[in-house]
LUMTOR-348281 format. One line per 5 residues: number of its first residue (from 1); their letters; for each residue x, y, z of N, C-alpha, C, O, CB. Coordinates in Angstrom, 3 decimals, padded with zeros to 6 digits, m for minus. Glycine has a CB too. Example, Ala and Ser with C-alpha at 12.3 -4.5 7.8 and 13.67 -1.06 7.14 Angstrom:
1 = as = 013.190,m005.690,007.800,012.300,m004.500,007.800,013.200,m003.300,007.800,014.236,m003.319,008.465,011.308,m004.473,009.046 ~ 012.850,m002.250,007.080,013.670,m001.060,007.140,012.900,000.030,007.870,013.409,001.138,008.039,014.084,m000.598,005.725 $
END
This chain:
1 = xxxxx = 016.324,022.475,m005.044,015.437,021.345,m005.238,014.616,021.060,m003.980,013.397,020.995,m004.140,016.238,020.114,m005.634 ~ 015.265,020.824,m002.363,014.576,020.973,m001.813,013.393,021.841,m001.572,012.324,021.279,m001.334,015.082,020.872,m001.385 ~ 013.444,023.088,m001.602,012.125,023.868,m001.186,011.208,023.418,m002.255,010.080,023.308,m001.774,012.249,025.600,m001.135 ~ 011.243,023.019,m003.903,010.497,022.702,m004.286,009.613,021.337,m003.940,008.394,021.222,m004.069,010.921,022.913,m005.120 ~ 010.423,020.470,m003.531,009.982,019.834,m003.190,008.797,019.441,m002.000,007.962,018.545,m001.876,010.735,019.614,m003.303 $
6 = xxxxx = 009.254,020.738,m001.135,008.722,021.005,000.473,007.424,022.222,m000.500,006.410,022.404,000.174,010.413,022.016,002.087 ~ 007.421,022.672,m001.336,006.500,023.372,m001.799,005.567,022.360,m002.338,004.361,022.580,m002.456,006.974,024.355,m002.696 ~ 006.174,021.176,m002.686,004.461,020.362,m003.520,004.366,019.388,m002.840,003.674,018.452,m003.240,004.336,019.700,m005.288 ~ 004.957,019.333,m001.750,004.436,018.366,m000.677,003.303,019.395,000.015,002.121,019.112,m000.178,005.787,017.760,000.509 ~ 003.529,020.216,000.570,002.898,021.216,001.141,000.983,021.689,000.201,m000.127,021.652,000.733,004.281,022.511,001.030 $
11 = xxxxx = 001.383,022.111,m001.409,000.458,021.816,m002.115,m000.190,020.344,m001.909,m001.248,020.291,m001.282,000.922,022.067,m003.310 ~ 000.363,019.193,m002.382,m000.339,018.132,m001.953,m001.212,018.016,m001.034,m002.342,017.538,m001.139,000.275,017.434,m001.714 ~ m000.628,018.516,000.019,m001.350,017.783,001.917,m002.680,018.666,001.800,m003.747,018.070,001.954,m000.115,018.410,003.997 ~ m002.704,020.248,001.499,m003.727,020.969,001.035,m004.705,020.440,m000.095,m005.883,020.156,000.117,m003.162,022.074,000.656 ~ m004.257,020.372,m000.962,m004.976,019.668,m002.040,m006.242,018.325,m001.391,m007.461,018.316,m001.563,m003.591,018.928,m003.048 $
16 = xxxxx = m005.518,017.483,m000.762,m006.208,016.316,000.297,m007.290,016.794,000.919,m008.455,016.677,000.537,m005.296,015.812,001.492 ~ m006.823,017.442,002.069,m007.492,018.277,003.167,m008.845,018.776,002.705,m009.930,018.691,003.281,m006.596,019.526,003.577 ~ m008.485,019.404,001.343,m009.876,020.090,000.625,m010.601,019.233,m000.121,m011.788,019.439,m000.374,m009.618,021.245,m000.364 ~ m010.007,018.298,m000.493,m010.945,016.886,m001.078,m011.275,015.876,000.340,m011.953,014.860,000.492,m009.787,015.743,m002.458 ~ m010.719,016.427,000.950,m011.610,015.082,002.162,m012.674,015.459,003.079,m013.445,014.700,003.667,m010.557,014.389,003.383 $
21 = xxxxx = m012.593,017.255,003.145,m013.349,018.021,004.168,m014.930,017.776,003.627,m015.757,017.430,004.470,m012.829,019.769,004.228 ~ m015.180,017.881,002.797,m016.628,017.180,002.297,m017.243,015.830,002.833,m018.123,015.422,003.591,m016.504,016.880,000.834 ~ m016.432,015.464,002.140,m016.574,013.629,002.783,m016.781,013.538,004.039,m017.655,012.785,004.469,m015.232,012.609,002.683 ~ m015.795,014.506,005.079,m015.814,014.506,006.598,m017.181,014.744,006.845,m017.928,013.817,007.160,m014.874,015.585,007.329 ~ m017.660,016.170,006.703,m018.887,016.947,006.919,m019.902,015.869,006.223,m020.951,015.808,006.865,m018.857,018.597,006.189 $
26 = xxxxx = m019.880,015.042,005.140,m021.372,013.826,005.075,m021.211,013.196,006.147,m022.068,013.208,007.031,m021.523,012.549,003.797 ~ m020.074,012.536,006.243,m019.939,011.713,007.558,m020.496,011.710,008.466,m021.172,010.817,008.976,m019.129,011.745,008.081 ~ m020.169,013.238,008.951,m020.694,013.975,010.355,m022.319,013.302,010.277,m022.824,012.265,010.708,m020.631,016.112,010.291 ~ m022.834,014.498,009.475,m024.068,014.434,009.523,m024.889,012.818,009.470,m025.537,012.370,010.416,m024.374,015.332,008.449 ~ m024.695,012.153,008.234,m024.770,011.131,008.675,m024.860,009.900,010.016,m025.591,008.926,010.195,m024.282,011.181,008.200 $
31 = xxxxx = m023.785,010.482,010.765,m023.399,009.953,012.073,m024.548,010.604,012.789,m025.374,009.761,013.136,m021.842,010.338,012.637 ~ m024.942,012.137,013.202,m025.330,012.786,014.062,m026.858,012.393,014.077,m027.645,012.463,015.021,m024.927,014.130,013.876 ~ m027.094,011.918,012.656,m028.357,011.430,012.488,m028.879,010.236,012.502,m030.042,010.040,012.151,m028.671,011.738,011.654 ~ m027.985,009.180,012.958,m027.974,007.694,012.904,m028.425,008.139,014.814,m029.480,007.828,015.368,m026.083,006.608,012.227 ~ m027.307,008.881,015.422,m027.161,008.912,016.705,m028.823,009.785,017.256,m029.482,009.557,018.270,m025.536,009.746,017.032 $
36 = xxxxx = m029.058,010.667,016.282,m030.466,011.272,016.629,m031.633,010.176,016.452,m032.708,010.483,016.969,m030.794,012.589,015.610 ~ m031.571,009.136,015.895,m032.627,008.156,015.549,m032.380,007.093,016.697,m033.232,006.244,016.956,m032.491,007.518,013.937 ~ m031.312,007.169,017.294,m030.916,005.982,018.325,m030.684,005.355,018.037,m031.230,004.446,018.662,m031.392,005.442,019.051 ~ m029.843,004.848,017.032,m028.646,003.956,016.497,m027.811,003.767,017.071,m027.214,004.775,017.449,m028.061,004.212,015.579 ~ m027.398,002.780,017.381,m026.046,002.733,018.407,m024.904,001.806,016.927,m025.116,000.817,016.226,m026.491,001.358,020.488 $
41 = xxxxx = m023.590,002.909,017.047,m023.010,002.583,016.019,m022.137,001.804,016.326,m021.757,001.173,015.340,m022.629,003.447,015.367 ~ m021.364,001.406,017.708,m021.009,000.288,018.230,m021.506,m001.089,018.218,m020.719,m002.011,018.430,m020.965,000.546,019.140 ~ m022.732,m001.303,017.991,m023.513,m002.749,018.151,m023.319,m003.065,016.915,m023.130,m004.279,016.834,m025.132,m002.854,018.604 ~ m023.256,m002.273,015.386,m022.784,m003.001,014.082,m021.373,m003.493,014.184,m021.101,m004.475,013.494,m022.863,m002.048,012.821 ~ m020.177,m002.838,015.126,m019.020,m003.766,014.551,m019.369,m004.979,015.051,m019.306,m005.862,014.196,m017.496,m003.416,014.962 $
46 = xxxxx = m019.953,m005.593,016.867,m019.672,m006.662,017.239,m020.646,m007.435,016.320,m020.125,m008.501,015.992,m019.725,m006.790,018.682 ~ m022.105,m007.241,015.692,m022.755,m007.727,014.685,m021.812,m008.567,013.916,m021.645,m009.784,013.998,m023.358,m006.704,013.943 ~ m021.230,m007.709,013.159,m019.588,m008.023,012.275,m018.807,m008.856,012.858,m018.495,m009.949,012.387,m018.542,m006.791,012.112 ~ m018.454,m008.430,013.866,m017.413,m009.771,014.428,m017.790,m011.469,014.791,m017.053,m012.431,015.010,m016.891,m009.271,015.877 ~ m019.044,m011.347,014.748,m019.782,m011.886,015.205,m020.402,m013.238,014.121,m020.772,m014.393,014.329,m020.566,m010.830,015.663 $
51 = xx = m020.249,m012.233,012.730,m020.636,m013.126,011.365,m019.559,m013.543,010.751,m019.668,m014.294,009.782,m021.428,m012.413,010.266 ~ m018.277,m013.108,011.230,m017.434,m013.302,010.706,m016.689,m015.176,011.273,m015.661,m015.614,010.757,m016.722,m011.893,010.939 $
END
């Protein structure tokens, strides 16, 4: 029972990894291009803290 278990945990964490690596890579880009326009992505949290 154990190894099965250590087998679809193992499937699981993979399974994730490959559904999140997309999401990561928009992110990126997203980010790299906020930062290429001169966005400073620090000045929105204190904005936030700020309205809060």
């Amino acid at each position: 029972m154990t190894p099965l278990l250590l087998l679809s945990r193992d499937c699981f964490i993979c399974w994730v990894n490959i559904w999140i690596a997309p999401v990561e890579c928009v992110f990126d880009l997203i980010e790299s291009e906020l930062a290429h326009r001169g966005v400073v992505l620090e000045a929105d949290d204190h904005v936030a803290l700020q309205a809060a």
